[in-house]
Every structure is written in structure tokens, then in C-alpha cells.
C-alpha positions as CSV (number, residue, x, y, z in Angstrom):
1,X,31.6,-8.2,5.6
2,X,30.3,-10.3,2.8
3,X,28.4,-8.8,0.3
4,X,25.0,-10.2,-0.4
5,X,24.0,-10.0,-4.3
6,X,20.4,-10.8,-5.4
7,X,20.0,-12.6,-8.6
8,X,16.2,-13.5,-9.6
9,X,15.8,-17.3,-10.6
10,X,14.7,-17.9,-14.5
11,X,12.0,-19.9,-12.6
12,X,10.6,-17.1,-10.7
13,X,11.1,-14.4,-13.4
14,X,9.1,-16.3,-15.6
15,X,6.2,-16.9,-13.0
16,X,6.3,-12.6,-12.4
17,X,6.2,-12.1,-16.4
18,X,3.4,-14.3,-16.8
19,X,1.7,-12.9,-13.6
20,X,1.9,-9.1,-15.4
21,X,1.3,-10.2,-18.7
22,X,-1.8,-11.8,-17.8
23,X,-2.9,-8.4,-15.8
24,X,-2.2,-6.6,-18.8
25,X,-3.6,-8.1,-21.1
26,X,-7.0,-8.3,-19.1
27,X,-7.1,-4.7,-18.1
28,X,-6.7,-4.3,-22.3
29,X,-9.3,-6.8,-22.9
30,X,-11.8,-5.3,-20.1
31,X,-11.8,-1.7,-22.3
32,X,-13.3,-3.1,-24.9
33,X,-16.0,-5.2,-23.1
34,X,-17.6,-4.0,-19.7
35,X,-17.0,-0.5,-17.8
36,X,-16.1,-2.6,-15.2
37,X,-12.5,-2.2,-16.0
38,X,-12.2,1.1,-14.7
39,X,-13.0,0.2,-10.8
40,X,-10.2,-2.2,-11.2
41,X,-7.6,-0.1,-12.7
42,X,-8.5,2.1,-9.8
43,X,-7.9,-0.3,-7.0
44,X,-4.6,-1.5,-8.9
45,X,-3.4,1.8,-9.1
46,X,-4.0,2.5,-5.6
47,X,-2.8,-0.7,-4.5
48,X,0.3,-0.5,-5.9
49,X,1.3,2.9,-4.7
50,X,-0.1,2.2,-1.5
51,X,2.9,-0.2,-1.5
52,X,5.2,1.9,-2.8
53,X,4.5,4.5,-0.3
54,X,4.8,2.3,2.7
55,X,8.2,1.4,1.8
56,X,9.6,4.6,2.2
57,X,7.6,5.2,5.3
58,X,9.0,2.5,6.8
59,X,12.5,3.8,6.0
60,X,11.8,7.4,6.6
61,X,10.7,5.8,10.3
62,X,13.7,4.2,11.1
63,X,16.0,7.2,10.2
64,X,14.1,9.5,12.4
65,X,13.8,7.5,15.2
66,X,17.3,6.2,15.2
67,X,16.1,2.7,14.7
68,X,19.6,0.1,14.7
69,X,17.7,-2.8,14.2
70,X,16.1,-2.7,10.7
71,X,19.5,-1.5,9.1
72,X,20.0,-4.8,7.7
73,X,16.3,-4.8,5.7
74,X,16.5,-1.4,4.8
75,X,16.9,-2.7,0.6
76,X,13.7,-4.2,0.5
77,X,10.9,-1.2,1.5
78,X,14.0,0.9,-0.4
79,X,13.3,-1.6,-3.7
80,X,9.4,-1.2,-2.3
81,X,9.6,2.8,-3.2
82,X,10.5,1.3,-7.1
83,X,6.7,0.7,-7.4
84,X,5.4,4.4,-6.9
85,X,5.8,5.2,-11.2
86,X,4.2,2.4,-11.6
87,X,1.2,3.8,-9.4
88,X,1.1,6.6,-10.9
89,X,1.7,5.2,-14.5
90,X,-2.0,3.7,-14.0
91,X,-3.2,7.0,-12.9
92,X,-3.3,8.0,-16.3
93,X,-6.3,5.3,-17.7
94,X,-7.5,6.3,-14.1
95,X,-8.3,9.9,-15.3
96,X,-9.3,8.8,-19.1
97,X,-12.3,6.9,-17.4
98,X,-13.3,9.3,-14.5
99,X,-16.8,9.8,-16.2
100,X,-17.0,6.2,-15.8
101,X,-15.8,6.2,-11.9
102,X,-16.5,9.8,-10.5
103,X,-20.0,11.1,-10.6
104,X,-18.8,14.6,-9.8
105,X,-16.9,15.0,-13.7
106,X,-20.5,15.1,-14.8
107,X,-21.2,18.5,-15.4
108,X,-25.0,17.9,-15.6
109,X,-25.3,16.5,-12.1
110,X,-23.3,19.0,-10.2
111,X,-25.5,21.9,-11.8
112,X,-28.5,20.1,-10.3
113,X,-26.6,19.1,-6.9
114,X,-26.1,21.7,-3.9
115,X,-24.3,19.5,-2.3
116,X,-21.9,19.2,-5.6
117,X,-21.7,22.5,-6.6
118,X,-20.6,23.6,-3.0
119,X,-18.0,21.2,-3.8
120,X,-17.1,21.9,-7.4
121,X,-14.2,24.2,-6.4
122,X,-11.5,21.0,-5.5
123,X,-14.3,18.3,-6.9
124,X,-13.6,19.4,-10.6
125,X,-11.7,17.4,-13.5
126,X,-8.7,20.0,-13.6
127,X,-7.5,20.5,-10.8
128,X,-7.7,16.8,-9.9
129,X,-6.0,16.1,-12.5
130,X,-3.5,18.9,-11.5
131,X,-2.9,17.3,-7.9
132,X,-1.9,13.7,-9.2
133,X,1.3,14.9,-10.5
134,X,1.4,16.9,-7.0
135,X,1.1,14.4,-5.1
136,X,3.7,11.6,-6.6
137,X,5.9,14.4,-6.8
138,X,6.1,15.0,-3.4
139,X,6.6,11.3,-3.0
140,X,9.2,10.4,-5.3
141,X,11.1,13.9,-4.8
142,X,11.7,13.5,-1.3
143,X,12.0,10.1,-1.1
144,X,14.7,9.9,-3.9
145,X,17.0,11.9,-1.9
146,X,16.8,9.4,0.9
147,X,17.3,6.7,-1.2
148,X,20.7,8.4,-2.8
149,X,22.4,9.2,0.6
150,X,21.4,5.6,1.5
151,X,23.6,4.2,-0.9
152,X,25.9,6.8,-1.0
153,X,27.1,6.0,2.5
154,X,27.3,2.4,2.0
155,X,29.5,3.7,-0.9
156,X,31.8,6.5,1.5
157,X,30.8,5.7,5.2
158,X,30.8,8.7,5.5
159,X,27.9,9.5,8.5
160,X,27.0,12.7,6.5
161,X,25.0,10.9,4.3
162,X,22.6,9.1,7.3
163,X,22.7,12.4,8.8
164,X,20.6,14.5,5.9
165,X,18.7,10.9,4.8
166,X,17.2,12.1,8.8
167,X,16.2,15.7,7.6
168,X,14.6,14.1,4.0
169,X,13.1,11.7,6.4
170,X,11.3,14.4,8.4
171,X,10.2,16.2,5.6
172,X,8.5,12.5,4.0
173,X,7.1,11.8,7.1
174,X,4.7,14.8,7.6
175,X,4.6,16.4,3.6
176,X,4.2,13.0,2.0
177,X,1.9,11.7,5.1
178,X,-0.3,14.8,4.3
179,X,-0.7,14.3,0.5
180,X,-1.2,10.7,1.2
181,X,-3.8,11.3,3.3
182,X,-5.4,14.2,0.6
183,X,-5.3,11.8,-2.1
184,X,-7.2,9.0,-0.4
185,X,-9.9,11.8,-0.4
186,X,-9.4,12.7,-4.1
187,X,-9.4,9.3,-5.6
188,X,-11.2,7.2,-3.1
189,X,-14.0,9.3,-0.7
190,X,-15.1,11.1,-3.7
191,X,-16.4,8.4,-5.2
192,X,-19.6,8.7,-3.1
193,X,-18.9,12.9,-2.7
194,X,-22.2,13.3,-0.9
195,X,-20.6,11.2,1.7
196,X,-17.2,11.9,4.4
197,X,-15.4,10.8,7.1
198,X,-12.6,12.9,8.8
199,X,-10.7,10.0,9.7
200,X,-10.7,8.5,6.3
201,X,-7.5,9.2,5.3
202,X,-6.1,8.1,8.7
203,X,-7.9,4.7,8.0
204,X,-6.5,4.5,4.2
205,X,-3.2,5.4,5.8
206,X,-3.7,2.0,7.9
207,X,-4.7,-0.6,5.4
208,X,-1.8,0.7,3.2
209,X,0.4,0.3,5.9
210,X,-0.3,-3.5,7.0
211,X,-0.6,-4.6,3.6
212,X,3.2,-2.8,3.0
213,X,4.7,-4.5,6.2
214,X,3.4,-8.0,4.7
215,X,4.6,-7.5,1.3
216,X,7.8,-6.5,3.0
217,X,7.5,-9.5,4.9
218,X,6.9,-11.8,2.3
219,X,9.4,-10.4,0.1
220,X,12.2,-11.0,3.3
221,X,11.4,-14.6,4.5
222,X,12.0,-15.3,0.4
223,X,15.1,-13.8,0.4
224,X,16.5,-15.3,3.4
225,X,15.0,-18.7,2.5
226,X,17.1,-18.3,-0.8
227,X,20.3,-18.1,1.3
228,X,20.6,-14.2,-0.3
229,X,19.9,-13.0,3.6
230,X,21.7,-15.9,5.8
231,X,22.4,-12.7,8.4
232,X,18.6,-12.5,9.2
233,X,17.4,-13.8,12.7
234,X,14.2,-14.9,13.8
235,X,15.1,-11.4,16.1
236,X,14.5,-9.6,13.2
237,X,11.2,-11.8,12.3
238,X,9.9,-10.7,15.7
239,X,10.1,-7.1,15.3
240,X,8.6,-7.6,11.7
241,X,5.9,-9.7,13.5
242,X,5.3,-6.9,16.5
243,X,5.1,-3.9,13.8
244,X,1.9,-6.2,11.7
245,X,0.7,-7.2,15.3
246,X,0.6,-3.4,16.2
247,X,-0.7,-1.9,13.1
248,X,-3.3,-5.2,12.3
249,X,-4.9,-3.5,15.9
250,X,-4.5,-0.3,15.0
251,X,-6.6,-0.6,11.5
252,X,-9.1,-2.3,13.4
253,X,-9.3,0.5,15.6
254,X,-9.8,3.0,13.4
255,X,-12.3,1.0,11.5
256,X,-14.3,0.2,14.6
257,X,-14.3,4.5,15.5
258,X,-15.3,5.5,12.1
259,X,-18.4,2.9,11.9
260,X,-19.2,3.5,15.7
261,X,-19.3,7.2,15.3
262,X,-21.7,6.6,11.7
263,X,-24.1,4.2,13.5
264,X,-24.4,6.3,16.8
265,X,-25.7,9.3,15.3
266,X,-27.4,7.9,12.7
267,X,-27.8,10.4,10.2
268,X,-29.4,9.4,6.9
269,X,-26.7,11.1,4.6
270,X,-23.8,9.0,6.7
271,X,-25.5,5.8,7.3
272,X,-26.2,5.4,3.7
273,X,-22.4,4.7,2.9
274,X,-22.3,1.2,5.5
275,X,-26.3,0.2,4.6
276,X,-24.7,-0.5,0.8
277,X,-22.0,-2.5,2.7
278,X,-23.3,-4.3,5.7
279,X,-26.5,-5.7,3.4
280,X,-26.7,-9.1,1.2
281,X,-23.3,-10.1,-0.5
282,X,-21.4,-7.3,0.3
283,X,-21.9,-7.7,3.9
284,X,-20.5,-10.7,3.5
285,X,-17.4,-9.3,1.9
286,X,-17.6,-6.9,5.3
287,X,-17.4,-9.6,7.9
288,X,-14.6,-11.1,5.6
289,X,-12.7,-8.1,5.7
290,X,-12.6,-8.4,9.3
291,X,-11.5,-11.6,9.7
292,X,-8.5,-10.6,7.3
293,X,-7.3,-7.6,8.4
294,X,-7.8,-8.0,11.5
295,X,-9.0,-11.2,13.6
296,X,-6.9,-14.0,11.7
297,X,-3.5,-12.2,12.0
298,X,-4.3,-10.7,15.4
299,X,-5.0,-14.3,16.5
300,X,-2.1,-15.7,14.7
301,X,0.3,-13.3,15.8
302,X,-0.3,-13.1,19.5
303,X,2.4,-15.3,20.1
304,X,6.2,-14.8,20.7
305,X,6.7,-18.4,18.8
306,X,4.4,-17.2,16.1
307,X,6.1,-13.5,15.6
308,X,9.6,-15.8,14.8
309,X,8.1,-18.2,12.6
310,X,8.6,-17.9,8.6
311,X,5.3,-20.6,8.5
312,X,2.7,-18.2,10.6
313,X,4.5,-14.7,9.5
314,X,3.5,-15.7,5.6
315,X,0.1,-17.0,6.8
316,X,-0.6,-13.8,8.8
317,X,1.3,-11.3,6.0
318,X,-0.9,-13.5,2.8
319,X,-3.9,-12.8,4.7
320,X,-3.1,-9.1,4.8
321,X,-2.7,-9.0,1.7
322,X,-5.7,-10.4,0.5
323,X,-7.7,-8.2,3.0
324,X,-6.5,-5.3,1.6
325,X,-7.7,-6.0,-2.0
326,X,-11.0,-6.8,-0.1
327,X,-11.3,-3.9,1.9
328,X,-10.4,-1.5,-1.6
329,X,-13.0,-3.4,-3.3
330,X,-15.7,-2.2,-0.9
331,X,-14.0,1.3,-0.6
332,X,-14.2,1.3,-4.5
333,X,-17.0,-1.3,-6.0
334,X,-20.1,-0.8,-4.5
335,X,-21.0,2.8,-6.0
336,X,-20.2,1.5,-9.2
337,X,-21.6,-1.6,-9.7
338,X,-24.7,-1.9,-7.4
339,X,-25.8,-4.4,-4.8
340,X,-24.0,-7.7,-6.1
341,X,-20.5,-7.9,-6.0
342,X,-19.2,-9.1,-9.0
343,X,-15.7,-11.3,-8.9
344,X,-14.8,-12.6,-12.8
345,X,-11.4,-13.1,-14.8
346,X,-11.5,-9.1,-15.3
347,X,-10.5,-9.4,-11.0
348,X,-8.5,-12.4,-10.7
349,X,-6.0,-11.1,-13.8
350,X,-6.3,-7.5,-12.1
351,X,-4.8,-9.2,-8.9
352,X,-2.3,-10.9,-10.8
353,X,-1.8,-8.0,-12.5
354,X,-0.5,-6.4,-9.2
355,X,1.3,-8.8,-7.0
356,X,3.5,-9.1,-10.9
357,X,4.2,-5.8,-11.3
358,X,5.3,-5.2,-7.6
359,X,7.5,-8.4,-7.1
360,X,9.2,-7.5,-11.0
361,X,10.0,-3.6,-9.5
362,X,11.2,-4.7,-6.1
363,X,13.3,-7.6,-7.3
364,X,14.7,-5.8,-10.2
365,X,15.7,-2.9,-8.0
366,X,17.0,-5.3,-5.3
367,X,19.3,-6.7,-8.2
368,X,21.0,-3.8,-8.8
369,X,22.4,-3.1,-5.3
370,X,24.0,-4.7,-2.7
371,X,21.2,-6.2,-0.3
372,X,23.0,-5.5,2.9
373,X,23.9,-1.7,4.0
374,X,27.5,-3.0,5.3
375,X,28.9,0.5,6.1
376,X,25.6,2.0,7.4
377,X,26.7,3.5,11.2
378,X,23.8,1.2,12.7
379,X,24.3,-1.7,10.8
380,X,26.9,-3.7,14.2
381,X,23.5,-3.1,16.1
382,X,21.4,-4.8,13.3
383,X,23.2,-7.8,13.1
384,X,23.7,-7.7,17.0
385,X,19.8,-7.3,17.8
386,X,18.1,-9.9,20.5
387,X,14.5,-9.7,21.1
């Protein structure tokens, strides 16, 4: 079988330079002129390891369940895991402005706060900053193994190597899915701490998700187009299309039982956290974030034509994608910066910022390896796969 070697174009090298230079040098510019910087370096951070996690969930989920048919894509959410440093990379101007971002570091307010100081045993500046390292630990250390054996039997063919990238896959799949979830409560529910939601993670866990299967989307129909992946089918498009149809529904779901459950009971102390959401501009930004994580894809994908078309797979995946920013900035924005959402160069060159740094790790990883896992044991039922 051929080998298929990615090579990044000049053109589009250039285009992912610019795109991170310009989020870099607007995160520098936004610490020396509005506090508003530190939100944003939040949501980046969290946006880009959401990414980076999904890619190795999506791998870790084929290996356990003895999935043939994604063999062939299995570089890209591979290259995908590449972006996990970077997450955490950003973690660090993350904890130099927690005063800024998390009202719990202020000693003064807890001492004055039941509610705070009932929490102050996992809600303190130490140990949070103890469980970041933890928690992309976890990640990156079981994940790397399943990485290595990939290659490693693409290298030997020997079936050893799929064999214990199953076992690391098991061990991802429920450690790294429990720190993921944990996390999403460290850096994201205790921004409002008087406030929770059991199913909060399990939500997080959702967005990240759909916004990961359309990067990895996005990131496949380029390649292909490119000639890099001429093996891809629109077969393969259609199970990439059914997997954002399914989990598109599924984030909707979850969204629907955790504001349901709020506005049935109707208890001040939960209500409080959708009244700064569903009211004047941001719940605006509310019904949007409906329409983009859930309606417009759902709509555009409930089609078998639509599933196997590059046009509608990019429309469905770029409105994902730009749901997911949306549906962070509510998580994130609101307690910090009041009624009005605010949306300025500091945002747009944040969100350049992003979609630069992700496309320069996963195309720089996918340049070092060979695209295709030719000696993989399922690889025959990849390139055989009808839908």
C-alpha cells in the first residue's frame, strides 16, 4: 500500500502563523489594558484541550470497541491529542489571574461565606493548583502509550501492539473521562461556586465532544480534498456524519435535562445561574447557542445525502464549532463581566488565537508520520467499509 505523507502548503502555513500570532499578541496586549483578558485565556485554554481530549477519546473508542472502520483516520484525533500541552501551557496565566476569574481565591469573601467556607477544603488556591498538573497528567500519560503502540505496529505489525493500545484505551476511557469531568467543575462550575449541577460535567463532556468530531471533520475533508487521503469514501463521511448527528442530540439532551430540572423546582439559589442567561443580550447569545449546537446541524444532518457530502459536513462541523465558543462564553463570561456581553478585538484575536494553535499542532504532528496506519490488523476492513 501507498504511503500517504502530509506536507503543509507555504500558503496555509503562513495563514496558521498569522492566525496565532495575532492571538498572541492580543492576549499580550489585553494584560496590560482590561481584566477582560483573563475570561478569554480561560475559554482558550479550555477550548483547546477540550480538543485535545476528544481526539484521544475518539481513538481510545475505536480500540475498545473493535471499531474496523475508523482505522484509516486514526492520524488525525492521534495529531488532535498534540494540542493537550498547549491546554495546559495556558493553564498557567489561567492560575496567575484566578483573583481576577475565581471569587473563591479571595480569602476575605470565603471568611464571610458559609456557603464558601463549607467549600474551602477542594475550593482553595493550592490544591487547585495541585490538580491541574493531575489532571493533564492523567491525560497525556495514558494516552501517550496508545499513541506509541499505534505506531509501533504500523512499524512491526506485530498485533501485540493493538492489543495493549485496548488495555491503555480502557484505562483513558474511565480515569481520563473522570478527571475530565472533575476539571470542568474546578475550572468552569466554580466560577459561580454558590451554584451546581450534577450533570455538569456530563454536559461539558458533550460540547467538547461535538466540537472535537467537527474539528476532526474539518481537518479530514481538507486532507482528502488535498489528494493526501484519495482512500477516504463518502462511507467514511457518513459514519463521521452519524457520530455529530448522534452526539449534536445528545448535547441537546443533556442541556434540555439540566435546565428542565433548574426551572421545575425553582429554587432561588439554582435559578439564579439561567435568569443571568436567558435575560437581555445574553439570552440572545442563549437561543443562538441552540440553533448552533444543536438545531442547524441536527437539521442539516438528517439526511443520508447530507451525512456524505464534504459541502453540508463543513457547514454542520463550522457551526459546531462556533457554538462551542458560544456556549463557553456563557459558561464563562457572564459572572465576570455583568449583564452585557461584550465581543471586541480582545475575542475575535482570542478565536484566532485558537483555531491557529490547533491547526499548527495537528498538522505539524500529522507531518511527521505516515497518514495511513497500513499495517494496522483492521485497516482491510477500513478501506473495505460500505454504509
Amino acid at each position: 500500500m501507498k504511503k500517504a505523507i502530509f506536507q503543509i502548503e507555504p500558503s496555509l502555513f503562513n495563514k496558521i502563523s498569522l492566525a496565532t500570532a495575532i492571538g498572541v499578541f492580543t492576549m499580550i496586549f489585553g494584560f496590560f489594558s482590561t481584566e477582560r483578558v483573563w475570561p478569554n485565556i480561560l475559554l482558550a485554554s479550555y477550548y483547546i484541550t477540550g480538543i485535545g481530549f476528544c481526539g484521544m477519546m475518539f481513538v481510545a473508542i475505536q480500540y475498545v470497541s473493535n471499531a474496523g472502520w475508523a482505522a484509516m483516520i486514526r492520524r488525525i484525533p492521534e495529531a488532535m491529542f498534540s494540542a493537550l500541552p498547549i491546554g495546559l501551557l495556558l493553564m498557567v496565566p489561567v492560575v496567575l489571574g484566578a483573583h481576577y476569574i475565581y471569587e473563591w481565591t479571595h480569602t476575605e469573601v470565603v471568611a464571610k461565606d458559609p456557603i464558601l467556607l463549607g467549600k474551602e477544603p477542594w475550593l482553595n488556591l493550592k490544591s487547585f493548583i495541585i490538580r491541574i498538573p493531575i489532571y493533564y497528567g492523567i491525560w497525556y500519560f495514558l494516552g501517550l502509550p496508545i499513541v506509541k503502540h499505534s505506531r509501533r505496529q504500523d512499524e512491526t505489525g506485530d498485533i501485540k501492539h493493538t492489543k495493549k493500545a485496548v488495555r491503555w484505551s480502557a484505562a483513558w476511557l474511565y480515569i481520563g473521562g473522570i478527571a475530565f469531568i472533575i476539571s470542568s467543575f474546578d475550572w468552569i462550575m466554580s466560577l459561580e461556586p454558590h451554584w451546581f449541577s450534577t450533570i455538569f460535567g456530563l454536559y461539558n463532556f458533550s460540547g467538547m465532544f461535538t466540537a472535537g468530531l467537527s474539528f476532526m471533520i474539518i481537518i479530514l475533508i481538507y486532507l482528502r480534498r488535498k489528494g493526501f487521503l484519495p482512500q477516504i469514501k463518502d462511507d467514511h463521511l457518513h459514519e463521521m456524519g452519524r457520530y455529530l448527528f448522534a452526539f449534536v442530540t445528545f448535547w441537546v439532551y443533556i442541556w434540555f435535562s439540566q435546565h428542565m430540572l433548574i426551572w421545575y423546582a425553582n429554587l432561588p439559589e439554582e435559578t439564579g445561574y439561567y435568569l443571568k442567561r436567558h435575560i437581555g443580550s445574553f439570552g440572545l447569545l442563549s437561543i443562538l447557542n441552540i440553533v448552533l449546537n444543536w438545531l442547524a446541524p441536527f437539521t442539516i444532518l438528517l439526511f443520508r445525502k447530507t451525512k456524505r457530502s464534504e459541502k453540508y459536513l463543513l457547514i454542520a462541523s463550522a457551526l459546531v464549532l462556533s457554538g462551542h465558543w458560544i456556549d463557553l462564553y456563557l459558561m464563562i463570561f457572564p459572572p465576570l463581566i455583568g449583564s452585557v456581553p461584550v465581543f471586541g478585538l480582545l475575542e475575535a484575536g482570542t478565536v484566532l488565537g485558537i483555531a491557529g494553535v490547533l491547526c499548527w499542532a495537528v498538522f505539524s504532528t500529522l507531518s511527521n508520520w505516515n497518514l495511513i496506519p497500513n499495517k494496522d490488523p483492521y485497516i482491510d476492513e477500513s478501506y473495505q467499509l460500505h454504509t
